[in-house]
MOPAC internal coordinates of N, CA, C and O (Angstrom, degrees):
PM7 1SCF
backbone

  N    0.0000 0     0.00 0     0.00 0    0    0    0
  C    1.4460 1     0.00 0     0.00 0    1    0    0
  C    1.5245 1   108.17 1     0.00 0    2    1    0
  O    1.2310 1   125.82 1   -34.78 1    3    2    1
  N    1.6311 1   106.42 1   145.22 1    3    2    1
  C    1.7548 1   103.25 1   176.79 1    5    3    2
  C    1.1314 1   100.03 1   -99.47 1    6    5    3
  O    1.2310 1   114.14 1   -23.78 1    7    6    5
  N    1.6423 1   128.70 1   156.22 1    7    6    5
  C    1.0194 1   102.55 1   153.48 1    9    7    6
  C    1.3312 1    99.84 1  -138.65 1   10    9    7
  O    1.2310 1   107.19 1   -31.81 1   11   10    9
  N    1.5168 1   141.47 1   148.19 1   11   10    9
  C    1.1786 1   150.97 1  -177.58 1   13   11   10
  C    1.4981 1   129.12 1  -137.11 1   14   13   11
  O    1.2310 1   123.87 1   -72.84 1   15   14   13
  N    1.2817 1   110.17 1   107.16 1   15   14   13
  C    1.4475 1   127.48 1  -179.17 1   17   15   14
  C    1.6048 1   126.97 1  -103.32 1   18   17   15
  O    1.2310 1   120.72 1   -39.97 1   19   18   17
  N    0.8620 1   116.23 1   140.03 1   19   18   17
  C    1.8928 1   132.84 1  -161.00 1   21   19   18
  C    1.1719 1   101.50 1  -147.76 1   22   21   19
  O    1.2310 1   119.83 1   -66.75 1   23   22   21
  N    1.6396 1   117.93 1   113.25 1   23   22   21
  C    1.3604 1   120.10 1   175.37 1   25   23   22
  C    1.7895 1    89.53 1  -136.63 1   26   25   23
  O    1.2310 1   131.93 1    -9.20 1   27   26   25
  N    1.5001 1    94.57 1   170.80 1   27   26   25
  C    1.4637 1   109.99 1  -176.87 1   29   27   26
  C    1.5217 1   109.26 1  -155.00 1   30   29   27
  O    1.2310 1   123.69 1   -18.44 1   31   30   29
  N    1.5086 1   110.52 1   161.56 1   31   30   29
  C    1.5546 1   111.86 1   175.36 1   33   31   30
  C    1.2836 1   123.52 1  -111.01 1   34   33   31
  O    1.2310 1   124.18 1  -160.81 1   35   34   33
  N    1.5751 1   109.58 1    19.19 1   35   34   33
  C    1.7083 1   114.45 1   171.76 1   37   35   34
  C    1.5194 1   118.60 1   -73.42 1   38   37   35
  O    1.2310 1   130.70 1    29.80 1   39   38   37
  N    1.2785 1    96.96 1  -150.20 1   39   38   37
  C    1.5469 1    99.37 1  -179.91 1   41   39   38
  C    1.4606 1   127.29 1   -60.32 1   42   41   39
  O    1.2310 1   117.32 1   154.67 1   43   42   41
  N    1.4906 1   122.71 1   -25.33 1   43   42   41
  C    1.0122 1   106.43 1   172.01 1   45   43   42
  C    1.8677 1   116.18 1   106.86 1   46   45   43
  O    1.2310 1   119.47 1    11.47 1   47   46   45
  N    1.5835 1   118.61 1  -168.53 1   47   46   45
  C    0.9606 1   125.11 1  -175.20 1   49   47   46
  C    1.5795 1    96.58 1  -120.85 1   50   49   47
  O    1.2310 1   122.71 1   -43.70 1   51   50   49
  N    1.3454 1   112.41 1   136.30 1   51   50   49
  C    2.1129 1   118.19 1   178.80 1   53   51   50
  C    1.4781 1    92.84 1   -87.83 1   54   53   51
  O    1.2310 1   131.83 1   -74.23 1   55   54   53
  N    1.1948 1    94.76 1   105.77 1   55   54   53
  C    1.6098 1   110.88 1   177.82 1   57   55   54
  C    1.5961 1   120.47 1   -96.72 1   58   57   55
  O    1.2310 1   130.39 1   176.83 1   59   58   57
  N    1.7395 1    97.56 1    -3.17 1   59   58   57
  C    1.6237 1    92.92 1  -175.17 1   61   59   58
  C    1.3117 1   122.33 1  -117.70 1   62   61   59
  O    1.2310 1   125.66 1  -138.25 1   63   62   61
  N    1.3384 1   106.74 1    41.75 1   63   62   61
  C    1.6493 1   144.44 1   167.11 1   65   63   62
  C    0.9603 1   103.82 1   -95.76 1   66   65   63
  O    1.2310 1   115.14 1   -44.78 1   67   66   65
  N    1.5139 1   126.82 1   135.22 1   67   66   65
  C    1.2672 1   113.40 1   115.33 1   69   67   66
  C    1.1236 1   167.31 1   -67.10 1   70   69   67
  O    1.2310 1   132.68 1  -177.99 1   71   70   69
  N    1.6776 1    93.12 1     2.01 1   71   70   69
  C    1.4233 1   125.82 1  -176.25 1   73   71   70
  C    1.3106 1   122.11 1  -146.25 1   74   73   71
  O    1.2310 1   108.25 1  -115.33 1   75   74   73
  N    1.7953 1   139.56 1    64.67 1   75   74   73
  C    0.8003 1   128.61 1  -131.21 1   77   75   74
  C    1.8721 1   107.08 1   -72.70 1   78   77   75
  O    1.2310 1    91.43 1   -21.72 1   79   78   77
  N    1.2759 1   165.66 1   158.28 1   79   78   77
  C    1.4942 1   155.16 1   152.91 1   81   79   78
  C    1.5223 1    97.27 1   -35.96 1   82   81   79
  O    1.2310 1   107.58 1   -41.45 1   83   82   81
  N    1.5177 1   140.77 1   138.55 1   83   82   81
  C    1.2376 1   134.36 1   144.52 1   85   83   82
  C    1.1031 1   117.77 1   -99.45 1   86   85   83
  O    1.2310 1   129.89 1   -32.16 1   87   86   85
  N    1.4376 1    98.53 1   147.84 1   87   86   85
  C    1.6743 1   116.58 1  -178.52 1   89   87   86
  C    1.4920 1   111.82 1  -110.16 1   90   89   87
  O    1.2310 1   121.47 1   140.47 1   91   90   89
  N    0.8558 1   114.80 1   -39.53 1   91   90   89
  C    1.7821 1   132.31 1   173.52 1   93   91   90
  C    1.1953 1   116.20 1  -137.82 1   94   93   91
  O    1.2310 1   125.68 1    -0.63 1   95   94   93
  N    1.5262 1   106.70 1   179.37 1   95   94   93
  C    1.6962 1   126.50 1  -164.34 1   97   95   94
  C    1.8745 1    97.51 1  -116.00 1   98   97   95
  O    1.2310 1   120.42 1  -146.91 1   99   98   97
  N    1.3609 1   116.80 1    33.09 1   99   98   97
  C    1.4147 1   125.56 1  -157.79 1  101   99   98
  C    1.8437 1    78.67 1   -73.25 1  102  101   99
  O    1.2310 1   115.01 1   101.86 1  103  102  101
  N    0.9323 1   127.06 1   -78.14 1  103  102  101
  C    1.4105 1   126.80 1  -153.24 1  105  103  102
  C    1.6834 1   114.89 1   -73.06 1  106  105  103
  O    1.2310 1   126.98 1   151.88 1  107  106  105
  N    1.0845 1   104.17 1   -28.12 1  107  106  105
  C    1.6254 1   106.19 1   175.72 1  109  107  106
  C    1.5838 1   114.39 1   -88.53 1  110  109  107
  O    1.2310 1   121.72 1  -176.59 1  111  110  109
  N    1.6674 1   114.31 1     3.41 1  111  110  109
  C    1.3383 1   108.87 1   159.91 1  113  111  110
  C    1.2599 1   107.77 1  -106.49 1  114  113  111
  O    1.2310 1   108.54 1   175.65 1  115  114  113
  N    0.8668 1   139.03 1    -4.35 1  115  114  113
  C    1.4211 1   165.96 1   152.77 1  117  115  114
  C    1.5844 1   101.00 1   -33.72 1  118  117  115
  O    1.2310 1   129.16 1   108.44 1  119  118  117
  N    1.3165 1    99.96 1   -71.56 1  119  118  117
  C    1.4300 1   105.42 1  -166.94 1  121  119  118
  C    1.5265 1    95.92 1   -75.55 1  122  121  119
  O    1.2310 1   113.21 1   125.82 1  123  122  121
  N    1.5580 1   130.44 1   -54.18 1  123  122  121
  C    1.1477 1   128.46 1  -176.53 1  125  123  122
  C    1.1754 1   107.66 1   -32.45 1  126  125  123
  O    1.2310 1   115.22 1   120.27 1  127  126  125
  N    1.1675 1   126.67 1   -59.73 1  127  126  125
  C    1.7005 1   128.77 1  -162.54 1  129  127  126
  C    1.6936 1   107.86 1   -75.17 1  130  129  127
  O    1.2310 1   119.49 1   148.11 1  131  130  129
  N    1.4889 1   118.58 1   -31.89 1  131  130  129
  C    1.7556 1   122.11 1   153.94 1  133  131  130
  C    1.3575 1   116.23 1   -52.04 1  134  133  131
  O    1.2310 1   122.40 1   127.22 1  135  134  133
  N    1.6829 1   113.01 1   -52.78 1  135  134  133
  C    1.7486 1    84.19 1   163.67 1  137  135  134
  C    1.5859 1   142.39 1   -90.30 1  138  137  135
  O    1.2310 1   132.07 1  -171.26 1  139  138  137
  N    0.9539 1    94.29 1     8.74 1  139  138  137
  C    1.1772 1   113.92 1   177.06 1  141  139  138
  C    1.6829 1   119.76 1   -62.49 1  142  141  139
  O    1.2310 1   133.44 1   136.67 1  143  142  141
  N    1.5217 1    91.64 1   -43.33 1  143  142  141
  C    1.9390 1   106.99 1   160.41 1  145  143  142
  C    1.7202 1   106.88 1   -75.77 1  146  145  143
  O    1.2310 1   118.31 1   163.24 1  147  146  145
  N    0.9672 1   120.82 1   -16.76 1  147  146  145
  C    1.0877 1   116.39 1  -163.78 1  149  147  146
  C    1.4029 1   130.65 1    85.27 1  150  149  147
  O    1.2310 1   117.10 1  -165.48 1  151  150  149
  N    2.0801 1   123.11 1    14.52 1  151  150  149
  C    0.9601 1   160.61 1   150.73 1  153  151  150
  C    1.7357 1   132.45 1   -40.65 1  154  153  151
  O    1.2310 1   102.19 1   -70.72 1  155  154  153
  N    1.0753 1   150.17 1   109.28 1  155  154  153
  C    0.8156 1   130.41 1   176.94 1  157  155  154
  C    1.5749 1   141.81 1   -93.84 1  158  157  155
  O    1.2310 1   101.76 1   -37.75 1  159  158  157
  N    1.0504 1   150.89 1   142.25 1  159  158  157
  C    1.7372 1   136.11 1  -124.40 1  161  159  158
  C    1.4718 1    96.99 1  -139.64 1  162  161  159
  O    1.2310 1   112.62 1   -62.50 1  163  162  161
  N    1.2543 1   131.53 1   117.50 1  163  162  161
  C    1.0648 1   116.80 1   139.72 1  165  163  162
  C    1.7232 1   130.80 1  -153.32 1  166  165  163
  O    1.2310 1   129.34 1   -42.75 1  167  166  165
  N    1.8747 1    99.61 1   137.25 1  167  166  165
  C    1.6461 1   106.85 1  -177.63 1  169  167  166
  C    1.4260 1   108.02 1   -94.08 1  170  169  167
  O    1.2310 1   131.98 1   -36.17 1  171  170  169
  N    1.4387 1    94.47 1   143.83 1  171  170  169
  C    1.7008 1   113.80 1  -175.11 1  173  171  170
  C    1.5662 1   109.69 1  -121.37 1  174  173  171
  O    1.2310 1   113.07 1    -8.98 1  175  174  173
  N    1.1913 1   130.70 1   171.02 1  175  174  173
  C    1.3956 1   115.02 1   154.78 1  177  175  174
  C    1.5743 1    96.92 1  -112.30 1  178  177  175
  O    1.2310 1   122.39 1    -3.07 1  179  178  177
  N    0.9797 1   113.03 1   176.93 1  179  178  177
  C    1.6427 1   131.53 1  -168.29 1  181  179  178
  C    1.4112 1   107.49 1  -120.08 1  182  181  179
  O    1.2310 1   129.92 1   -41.97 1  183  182  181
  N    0.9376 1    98.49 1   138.03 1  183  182  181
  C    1.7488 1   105.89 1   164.20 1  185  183  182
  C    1.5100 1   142.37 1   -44.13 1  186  185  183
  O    1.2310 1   118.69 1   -99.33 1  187  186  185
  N    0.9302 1   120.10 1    80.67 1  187  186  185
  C    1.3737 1   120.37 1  -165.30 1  189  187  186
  C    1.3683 1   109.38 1   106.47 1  190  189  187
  O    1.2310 1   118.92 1  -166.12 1  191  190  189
  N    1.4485 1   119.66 1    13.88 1  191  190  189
  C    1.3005 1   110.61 1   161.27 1  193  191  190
  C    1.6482 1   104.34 1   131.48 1  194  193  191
  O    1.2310 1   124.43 1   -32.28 1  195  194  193
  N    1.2608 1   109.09 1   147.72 1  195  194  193
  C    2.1186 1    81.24 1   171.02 1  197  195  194
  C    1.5905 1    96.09 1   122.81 1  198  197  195
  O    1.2310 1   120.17 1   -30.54 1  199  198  197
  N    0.8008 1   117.28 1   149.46 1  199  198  197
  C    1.8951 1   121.48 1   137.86 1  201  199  198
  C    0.8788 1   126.22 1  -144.63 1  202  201  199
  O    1.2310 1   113.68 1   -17.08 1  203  202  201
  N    1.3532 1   129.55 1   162.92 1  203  202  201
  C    1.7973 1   138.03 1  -170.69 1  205  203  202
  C    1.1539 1   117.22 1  -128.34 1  206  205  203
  O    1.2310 1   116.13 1   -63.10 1  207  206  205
  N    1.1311 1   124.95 1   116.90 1  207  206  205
  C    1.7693 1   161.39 1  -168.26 1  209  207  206
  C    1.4405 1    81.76 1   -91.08 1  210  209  207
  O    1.2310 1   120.02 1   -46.29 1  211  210  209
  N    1.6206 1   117.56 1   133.71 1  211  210  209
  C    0.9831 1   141.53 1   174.73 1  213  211  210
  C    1.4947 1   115.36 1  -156.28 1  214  213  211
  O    1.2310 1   120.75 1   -63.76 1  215  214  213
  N    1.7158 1   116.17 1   116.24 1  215  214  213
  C    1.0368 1   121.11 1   171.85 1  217  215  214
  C    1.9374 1   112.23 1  -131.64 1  218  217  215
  O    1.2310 1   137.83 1   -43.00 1  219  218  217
  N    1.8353 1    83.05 1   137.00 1  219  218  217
  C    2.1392 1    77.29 1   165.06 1  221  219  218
  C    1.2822 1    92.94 1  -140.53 1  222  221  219
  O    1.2310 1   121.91 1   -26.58 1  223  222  221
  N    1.3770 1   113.94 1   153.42 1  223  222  221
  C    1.1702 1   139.36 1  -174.52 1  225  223  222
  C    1.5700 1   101.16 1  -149.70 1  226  225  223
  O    1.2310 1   132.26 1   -63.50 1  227  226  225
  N    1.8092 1    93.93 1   116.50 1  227  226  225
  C    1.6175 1   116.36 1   163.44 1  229  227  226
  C    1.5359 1   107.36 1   -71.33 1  230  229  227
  O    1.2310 1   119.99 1   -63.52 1  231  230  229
  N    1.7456 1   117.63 1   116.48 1  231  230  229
  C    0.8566 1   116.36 1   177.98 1  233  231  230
  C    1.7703 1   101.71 1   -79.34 1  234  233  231
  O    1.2310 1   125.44 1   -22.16 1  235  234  233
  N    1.8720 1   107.16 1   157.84 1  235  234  233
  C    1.3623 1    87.51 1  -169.89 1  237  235  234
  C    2.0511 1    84.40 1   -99.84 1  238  237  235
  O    1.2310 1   124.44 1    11.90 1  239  238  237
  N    1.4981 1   109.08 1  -168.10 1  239  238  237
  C    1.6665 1    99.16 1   179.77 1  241  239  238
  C    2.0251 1    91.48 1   -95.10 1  242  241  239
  O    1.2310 1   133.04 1    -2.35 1  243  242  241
  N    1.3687 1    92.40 1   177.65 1  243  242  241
  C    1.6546 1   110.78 1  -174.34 1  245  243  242
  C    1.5899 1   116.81 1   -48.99 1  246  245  243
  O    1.2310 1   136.94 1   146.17 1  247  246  245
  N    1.7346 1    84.80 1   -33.83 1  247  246  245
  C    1.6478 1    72.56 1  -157.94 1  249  247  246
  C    1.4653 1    96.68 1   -97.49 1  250  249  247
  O    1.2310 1   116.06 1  -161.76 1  251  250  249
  N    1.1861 1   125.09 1    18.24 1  251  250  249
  C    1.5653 1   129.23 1   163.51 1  253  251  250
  C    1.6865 1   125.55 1   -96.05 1  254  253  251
  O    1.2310 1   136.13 1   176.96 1  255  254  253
  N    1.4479 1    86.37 1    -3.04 1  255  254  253
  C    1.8184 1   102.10 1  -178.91 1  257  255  254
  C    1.4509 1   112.25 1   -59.21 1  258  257  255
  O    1.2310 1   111.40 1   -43.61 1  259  258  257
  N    1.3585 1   133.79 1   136.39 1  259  258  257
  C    1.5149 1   125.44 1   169.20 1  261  259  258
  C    1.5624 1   109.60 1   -82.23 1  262  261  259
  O    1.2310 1   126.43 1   -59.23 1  263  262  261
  N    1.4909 1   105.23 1   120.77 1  263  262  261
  C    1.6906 1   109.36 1   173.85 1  265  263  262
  C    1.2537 1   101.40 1   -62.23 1  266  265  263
  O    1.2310 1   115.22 1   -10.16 1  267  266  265
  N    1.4018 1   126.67 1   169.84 1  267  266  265
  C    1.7405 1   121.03 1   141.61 1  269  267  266
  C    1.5184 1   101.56 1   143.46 1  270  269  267
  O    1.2310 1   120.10 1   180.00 1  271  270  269

């Protein structure tokens, strides 16, 4: 399994919406392209500011790889 984490101490995620305004498709291609491996994605905001990018991906073994 991979697993890969990205956190930061900026501004963060506006969590006290229920609807934040969008400007881009930054996070929902994000995930698109995580499942797409078959990966799973997830952004948080952090405490005091920050958020954390979190990805794992079950590698599958070789001989289960799709050629093509």
């Amino acid at each position: 399994m991979v697993k890969l984490q990205i956190s930061d101490n900026g501004v963060g995620l506006d969590t006290g919406t229920s609807s934040p305004p969008r400007q881009g498709h930054g996070i929902v291609n994000m995930q698109a392209r995580a499942a797409s491996i078959g990966a799973r994605l997830r952004v948080e905001p952090r405490a005091g500011g920050g958020a954390c990018v979190a990805l794992e991906w079950q590698l599958r073994p070789a001989s289960a790889a799709v050629v093509g």
